[in-house]
Structure formats: structure tokens, C-alpha cells
N, C-alpha and C positions, 0 to 999 in steps of 0.2 A: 504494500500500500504506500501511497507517496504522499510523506509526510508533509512535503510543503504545499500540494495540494490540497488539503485538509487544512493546514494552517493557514491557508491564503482564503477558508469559509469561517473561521474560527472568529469571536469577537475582537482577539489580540490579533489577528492576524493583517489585517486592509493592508498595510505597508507591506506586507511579505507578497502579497498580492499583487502589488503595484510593482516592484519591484521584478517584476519575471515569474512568479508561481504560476499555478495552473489559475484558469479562470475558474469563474465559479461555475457555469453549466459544464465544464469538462470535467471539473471533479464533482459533482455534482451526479453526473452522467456514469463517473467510471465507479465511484465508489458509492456513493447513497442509493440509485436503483439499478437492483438486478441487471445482472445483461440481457438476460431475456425481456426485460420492459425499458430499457434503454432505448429502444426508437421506438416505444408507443405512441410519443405526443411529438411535436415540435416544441415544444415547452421545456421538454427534458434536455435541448440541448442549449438553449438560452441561460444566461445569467440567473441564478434564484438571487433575487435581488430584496424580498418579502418574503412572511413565511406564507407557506405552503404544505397542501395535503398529497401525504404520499402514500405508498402501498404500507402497510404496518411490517412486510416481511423485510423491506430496504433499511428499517432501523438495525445498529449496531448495539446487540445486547449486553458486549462488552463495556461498552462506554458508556452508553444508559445505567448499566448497575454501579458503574466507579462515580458517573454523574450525582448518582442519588447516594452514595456513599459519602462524598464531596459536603451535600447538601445537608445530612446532617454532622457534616463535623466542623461547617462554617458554623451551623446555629449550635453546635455547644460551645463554643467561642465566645457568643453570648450569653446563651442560658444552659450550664453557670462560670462561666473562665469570665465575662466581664464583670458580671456581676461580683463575684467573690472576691476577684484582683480589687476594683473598687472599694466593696465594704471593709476589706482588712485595711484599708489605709486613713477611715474616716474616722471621728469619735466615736465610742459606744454608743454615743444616745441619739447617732445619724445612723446607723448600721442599715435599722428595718426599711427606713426610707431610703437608702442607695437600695437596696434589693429591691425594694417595689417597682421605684423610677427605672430602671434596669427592663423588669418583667412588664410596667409599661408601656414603653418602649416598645419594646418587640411586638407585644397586640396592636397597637397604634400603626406602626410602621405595616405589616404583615396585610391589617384589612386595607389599607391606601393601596398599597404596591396592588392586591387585587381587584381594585377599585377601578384605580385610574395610571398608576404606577407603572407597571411595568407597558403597559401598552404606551403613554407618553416618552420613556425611555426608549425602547428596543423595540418599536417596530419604525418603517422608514416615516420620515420626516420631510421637514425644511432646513435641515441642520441646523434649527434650536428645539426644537421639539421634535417628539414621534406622533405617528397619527391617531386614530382612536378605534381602530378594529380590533383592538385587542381589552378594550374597560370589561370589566368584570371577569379578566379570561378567556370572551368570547372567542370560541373556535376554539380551545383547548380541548375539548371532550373528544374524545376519537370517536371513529365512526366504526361499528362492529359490521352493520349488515353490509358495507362498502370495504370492512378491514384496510380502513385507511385511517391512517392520524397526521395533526398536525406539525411540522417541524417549523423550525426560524432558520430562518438566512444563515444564523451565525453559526449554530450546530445542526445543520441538516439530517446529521447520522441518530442523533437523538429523540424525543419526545419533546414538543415543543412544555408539555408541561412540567419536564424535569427542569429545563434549560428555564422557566420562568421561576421555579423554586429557588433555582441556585443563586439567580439574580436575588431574590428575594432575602434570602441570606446575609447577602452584601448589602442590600438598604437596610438591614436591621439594623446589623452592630456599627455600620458606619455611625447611625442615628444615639443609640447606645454610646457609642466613645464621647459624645457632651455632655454624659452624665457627670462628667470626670470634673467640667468646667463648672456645672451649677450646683454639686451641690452643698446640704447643711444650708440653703438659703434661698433654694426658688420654692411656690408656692407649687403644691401638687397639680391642681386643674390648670398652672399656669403650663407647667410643662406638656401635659395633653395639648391645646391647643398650640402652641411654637413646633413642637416635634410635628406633631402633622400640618402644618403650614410648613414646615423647614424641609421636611422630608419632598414636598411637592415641587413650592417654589427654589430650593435649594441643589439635591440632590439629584432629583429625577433629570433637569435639565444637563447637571454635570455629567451624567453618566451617560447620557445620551450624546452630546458635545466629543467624549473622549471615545465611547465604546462602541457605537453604532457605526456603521459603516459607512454613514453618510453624514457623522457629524461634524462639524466645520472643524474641531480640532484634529480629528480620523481623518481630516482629508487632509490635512497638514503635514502629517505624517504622524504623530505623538507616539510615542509606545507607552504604553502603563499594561501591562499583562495582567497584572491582579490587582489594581487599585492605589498607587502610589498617591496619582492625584484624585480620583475619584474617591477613596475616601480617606487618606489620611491627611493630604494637605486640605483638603474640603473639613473636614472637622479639625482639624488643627485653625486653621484661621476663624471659623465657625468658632472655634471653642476660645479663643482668645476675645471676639467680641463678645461674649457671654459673660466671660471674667469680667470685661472690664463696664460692660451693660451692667449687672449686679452691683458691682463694687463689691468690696472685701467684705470678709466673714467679721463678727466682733470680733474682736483684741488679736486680729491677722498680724503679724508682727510685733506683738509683745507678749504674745502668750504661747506657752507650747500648745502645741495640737497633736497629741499623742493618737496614733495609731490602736483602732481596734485588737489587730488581729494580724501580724504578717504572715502567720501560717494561712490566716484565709487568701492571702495575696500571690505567697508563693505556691498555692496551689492552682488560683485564679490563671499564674503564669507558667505553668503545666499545662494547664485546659488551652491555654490558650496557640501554645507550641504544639499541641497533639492536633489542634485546628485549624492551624494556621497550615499544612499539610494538603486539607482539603481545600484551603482558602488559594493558595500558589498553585499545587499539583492538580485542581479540579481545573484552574483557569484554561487546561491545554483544550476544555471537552469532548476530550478522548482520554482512553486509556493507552498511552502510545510513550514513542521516549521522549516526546517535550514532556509530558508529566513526570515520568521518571527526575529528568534532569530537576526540575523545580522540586522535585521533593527533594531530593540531593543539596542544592544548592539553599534553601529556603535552613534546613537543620544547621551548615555548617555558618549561613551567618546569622543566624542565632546567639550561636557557641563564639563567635564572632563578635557579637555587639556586647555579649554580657561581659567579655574578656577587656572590651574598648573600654567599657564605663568602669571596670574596676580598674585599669590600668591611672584612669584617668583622677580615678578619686583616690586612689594611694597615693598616684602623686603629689594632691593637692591638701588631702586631707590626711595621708599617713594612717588610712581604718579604710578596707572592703567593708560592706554592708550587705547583708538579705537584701533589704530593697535596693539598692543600685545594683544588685547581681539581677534581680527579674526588671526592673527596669529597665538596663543593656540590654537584655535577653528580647526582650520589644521592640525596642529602637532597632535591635539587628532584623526581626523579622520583620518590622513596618519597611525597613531602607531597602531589603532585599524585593517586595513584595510586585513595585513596576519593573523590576529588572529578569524578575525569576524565569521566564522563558526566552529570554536573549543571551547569556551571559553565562562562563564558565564557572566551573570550582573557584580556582586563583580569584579572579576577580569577584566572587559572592565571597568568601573570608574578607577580602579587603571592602568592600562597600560594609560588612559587618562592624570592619574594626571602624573605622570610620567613622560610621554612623552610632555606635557606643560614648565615644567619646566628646560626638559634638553634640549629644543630644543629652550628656552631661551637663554640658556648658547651656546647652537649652533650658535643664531645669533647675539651674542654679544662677551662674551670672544673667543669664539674658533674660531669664525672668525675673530677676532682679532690677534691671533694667529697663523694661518695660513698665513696673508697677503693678504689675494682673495676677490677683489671685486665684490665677489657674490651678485649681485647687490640687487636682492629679496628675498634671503637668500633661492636658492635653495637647497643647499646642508646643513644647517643650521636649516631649516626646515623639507624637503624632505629625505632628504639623513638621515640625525641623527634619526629623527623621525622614516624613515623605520627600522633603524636600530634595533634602541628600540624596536620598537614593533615585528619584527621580534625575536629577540633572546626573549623576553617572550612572544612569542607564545608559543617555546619551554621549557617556566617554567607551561604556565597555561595551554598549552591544555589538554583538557579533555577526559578522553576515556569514561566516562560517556556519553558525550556530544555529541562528534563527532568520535565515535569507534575510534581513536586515540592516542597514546599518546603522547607527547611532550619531543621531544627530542636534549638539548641545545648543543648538540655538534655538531650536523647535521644541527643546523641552524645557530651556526656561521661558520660552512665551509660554506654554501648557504652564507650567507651575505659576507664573504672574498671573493668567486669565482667571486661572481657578481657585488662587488664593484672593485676590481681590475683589472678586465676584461675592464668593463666599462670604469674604467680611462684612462687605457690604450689604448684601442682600439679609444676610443672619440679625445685623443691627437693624435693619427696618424692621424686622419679623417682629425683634423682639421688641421693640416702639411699639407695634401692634398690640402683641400681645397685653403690653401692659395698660394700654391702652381699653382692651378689650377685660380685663382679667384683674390684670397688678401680677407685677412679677413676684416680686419678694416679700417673703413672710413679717410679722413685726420681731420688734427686737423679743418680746417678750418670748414669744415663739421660737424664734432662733437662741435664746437662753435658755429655754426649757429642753432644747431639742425638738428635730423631725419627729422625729417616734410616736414621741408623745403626744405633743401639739398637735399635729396633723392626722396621725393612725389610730390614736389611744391606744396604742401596742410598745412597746419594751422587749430587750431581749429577757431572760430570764437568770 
């Protein structure tokens, strides 16, 4: 089978495409239907440019099962690797309310994405939006008595219903990772409304812009294979106007803020390595050696970033820590995560170490310097980290590797469009919001703690 014809239908792939791969009705033709129904239509030789219904026996069992294997080990990433990593880092008496807003989240995000969500993203557009055949799913149900079902553009060999979960995945926990920036201090129903306005007016268009085949930055060239800019620098700048929309927590730099729980953290940052697996190595949508390699490449700059941030904090501070070890261990796997299907061994250690070290400096001087009590250090983390690794995707990609080549000027316009967008757009949301709601709890509330004041629940 020919991987760069696959790759050239793949949502990472348009640049591999453009660049010499196969077309899309040819791979199309040679690999998604049988040879025997390969000149049934004149349609099967043309560009699948939209999705479309195929014979149910042209699907690829293989890759369908690793899809949906993928799909849930993005969403244990969220529920419970973010949520856990989160509440081990907040006070006791914020604990129950980070797990909620977390478990919010995902419902919120979940029913939208099946609403209106994914069909605005991933099907074709005007390259800002997608168009509306797909609200509610529409067309996802297969057809038994025709044994036909529907695929996408992007993974033709699949169901087009695995291929909208997986998506789905990824708007979750992107949504999820601002939990990091509001809380101990947004109001519960204020977060329901901003996460779903954010999720819509925010997210849906980024993804579409970077990942659809016809979005103005895809036709740029961008590479983001699993999300650098779509969602890390997208909530990393998201999460920095949230900080600094909120303002600080009470007594934020003159009082410690002791940590619940870092075993819940560095368990949270297990869960989230174990998912981070389906998060890179599902982006190939296949089961093929682009996934292999991103699973490869995704572990060792892990081991990479956690290695960066302790080198960086011995030096600075003379003490490794738990949390600057699962912290590195994030920042390597956020900085690997646009580069993971372009890029070798050598080069993923190094974007690892790299990104360890600067996303150090992100959650200590440069949040220092900015003033934003980004409380989890999303934008610190997230936000820097995507950033990093985003612009050397375009020092290392490989055209050996990923029939690509890497191109650093196209990917810092990508990283500016979608950090500035992002802040921007996040700070009106959240004007709305307050506008519409009230953002932030009173002090009395924020004294007593979330738990209480908002759930009348306590840990025990």
C-alpha cells in the first residue's frame, strides 16, 4: 500500500499532496474501493474532495479499530489525566470544583461538536468555515439495506463516524486545558456559557483554518499533524486572556498556594502520556508506519522534555521536583505533538529537550513577567510549548520522512494567526460572558472555597 498516497487523503497530509503524492481519486480508487468496483462510477476516479458514501466492504478494518482505539485514549487524556493532573495542583477546598469544570467541559464541548461542531470544522468550506451537511451528524448513520456508509475526505478508509469521534476528542481536552487558567475563581454557569461560545466561535474555526483541506492556512502549507497550533497555542493564548480577564486569585503572590495532591498530578501525567499515544499515533488514520513513527517519536520527547525542565531547574534552583518532572514530561509531549508525523528520532529528543527547558522559563520568568495568574501555567506550558514545537517542525520536517518539507516562515505566520486570533477572540467571549452571567465568584466565595460555595460538597 502506498503510504504517501494515503497520506496525501489524511487531514495532516494537503502539503504531502501538493507536493507530488498521489491524488486523491487515485488513491482513492486504488486503495479505498475494491478493484472490482473501481470503475463503477466516474466519480471513483475524480478527487473525493467531500465526504462521501461508499460500499461498507472498501473500509479498512485495521485502521477503523486503531481509529477507535485512538478515540478513546484521547478522551482518557481528559477524563481522568486532565482532570487529576489539574486537581492535584489546586487547594483542597478547589479540588471538587476543578473535577467538575473538567467533567463539564467534556459534556459541553461533546453535545456542540455534535450539534454544529464538527460539520463547521471538517467538512469543505470557504476556508473560514465548513459547511452545514454534517449538524447533528447528518449522514453518519450507515446504510444497511445499500451496505454502504459514510467516509470524509480526510480518512476515506474509515467510518466517517469514527473519524468525527476522534475529532471530537480533540475539541474536548483542547476546551478542558482553560480549566488550568480559570480556576479557584470563575463562576460555574459562567464557564458553561464561555466554553461553549469558545468552543464554537474559537476552536471550530481554528481547526478548520489548519486541518481541513481547504482551509486558508492548509493551503498555505502549515503542518500541525496532531495539534501544535490547533490546540495548544489556541489554549495557551486563550488561557493567558482568561488569566489576565479574571485577575488574580486573593493573596496571589503573598500567600502560598499549597498543592492538593501531587500524586493526583503525577498520575494525571501518566494518563496523560498513555494518551497522548492515541493523541500523535491516531493523527496518521491508519494503522501504518506514520503511526508507528509518532508513537516512537511522541515517548522519547516526553522523556525529552521532563529531562529539559529538570536540567533547567537544577541549574537554576539546585532541587529537581515531582512537578517540574511531569510538567517537562508535557511540555515535551505538547512541542512534539505538530511535528510527530514529519520528523525523526534525533530530532523528537531534541524538540523535547528544548521545549523542557523553555517552557521552564515559560512558567516561571515569563510568567513573571507578564503579571497573569495563569494558575496551571497554561499558556506557560501549552501555549510556549506549542509554540516551540511548532516553528521547529518547520526547521526539522523531513521530506524524506513525511514527503514534506519544512517551512519556518509558514509556520510562524500559523503560530501568529492563531495565537492572536485566539486572544482576541477569547477576551470578547469572555466580555460577553460577563456581561451575560458575571465571570467571577465574590471574594466571600473565593474565601470559603469552590467546593463549598458553589457544590455544597467537600472532599472528605
Amino acid at each position: 500500500m502506498d503510504m504517501t498516497g494515503r497520506q496525501g487523503l489524511s487531514r495532516r497530509g494537503r502539503a504531502a499532496r501538493a507536493a507530488g503524492g498521489l491524488t486523491g481519486g487515485a488513491a482513492f480508487a486504488s486503495w479505498v474501493l475494491p478493484a472490482s468496483a473501481a470503475g463503477e462510477s466516474a466519480a471513483a476516479s475524480a478527487p473525493l474532495t467531500a465526504p462521501a458514501m461508499v460500499p461498507m466492504g472498501a473500509l479498512n478494518g485495521a485502521d477503523t479499530g486503531w481509529l477507535m482505539v485512538c478515540t478513546a485514549l484521547v478522551l482518557l487524556m481528559t477524563l481522568p489525566g486532565v482532570a487529576l493532573f489539574y486537581a492535584g495542583m489546586v487547594r483542597r477546598k478547589n479540588v471538587l470544583n476543578t473535577l467538575a469544570s473538567v467533567l463539564l467541559v467534556a459534556c459541553v464541548v461533546s453535545v456542540l461538536w455534535f450539534a454544529a461542531g464538527y460539520s463547521l470544522a471538517f467538512t469543505p468550506g470557504d476556508g473560514i468555515l465548513g459547511g452545514l451537511s454534517r449538524l447533528g451528524f447528518a449522514g453518519l448513520d450507515p446504510d444497511w439495506a445499500g451496505q454502504r456508509v459514510s467516509v470524509s475526505h480526510m480518512a476515506p478508509n474509515v467510518p466517517e463516524a469514527a473519524f468525527a469521534m476522534f475529532q471530537l476528542s480533540f475539541a474536548v481536552i483542547t476546551a478542558a486545558l482553560l480549566v488550568g487558567a480559570l480556576v479557584e475563581r470563575m463562576r460555574f454557569t459562567a464557564l458553561l456559557v464561555f466554553i461553549a461560545l469558545w468552543t464554537l466561535a474559537v476552536y471550530v474555526p481554528v481547526a478548520h483554518w489548519v486541518w481541513e483541506p481547504g482551509g486558508w492556512l492548509a493551503r498555505l502549507g502549515a503542518l500541525d499533524f496532531a495539534g501544535g497550533t490547533v490546540v495548544h497555542v489556541n489554549a495557551g493564548a486563550a488561557g493567558l486572556a482568561c488569566a489576565w480577564y479574571l485577575g488574580p486569585r486573593q493573596g496571589y503572590g503573598r500567600e502560598a498556594f499549597e498543592p492538593y495532591n501531587l500524586g493526583w498530578t503525577m498520575l494525571g501525567a501518566s494518563l496523560l502520556l498513555i494518551g497522548w499515544f492515541g493523541f500523535n499515533a491516531g493523527s496518521a488514520l491508519a494503522a501504518d508506519s506514520r503511526a508507528a513513527l509518532a508513537l516512537a517519536v511522541t515517548h522519547l520527547a516526553a522523556a525529552g522534555g521532563a529531562l529539559g525542565w529538570l536540567i533547567a531547574e537544577w541549574l537554576l534552583r539546585r532541587r529537581a521536583s515531582l512537578l517540574g518532572l511531569c510538567s517537562g514530561l508535557v511540555a515535551g509531549l505538547v512541542a512534539i505533538t505538530p511535528a510527530a508525523g514529519y520528523v525523526g528520532l534525533g530530532p523528537a529528543l531534541l524538540i523535547g529537550l528544548i521545549a523542557g527547558a523553555v517552557c521552564y522559563w515559560g512558567a516561571t520568568g515569563l510568567k513573571r513577567a507578564l503579571g497573569a495568574d495563569d494558575a496551571l501555567d497554561v499558556f506557560g506550558v501549552h501555549g510556549v510549548g506549542g509554540i516551540v514545537g511548532s516553528l521547529l517542525t518547520g526547521v526539522f520536517a523531513s521530506r524524506t520522512i513525511a514527503g514534506v518539507q519544512g517551512q519556518i516562515g509558514t509556520q510562524m505566520l500559523t503560530v501568529l494567526v492563531v495565537a492572536v486570533f485566539s486572544f482576541v477572540a477569547t477576551g470578547v467571549l469572555l466580555w460577553l460572558t460577563d456581561r451575560i452571567v458575571g465571570l467571577r465568584v465574590s471574594d466571600a466565595s473565593e474565601q470559603t472555597g469552590l467546593d463549598l460555595s458553589l457544590h455544597r460538597e467537600r472532599l472528605g
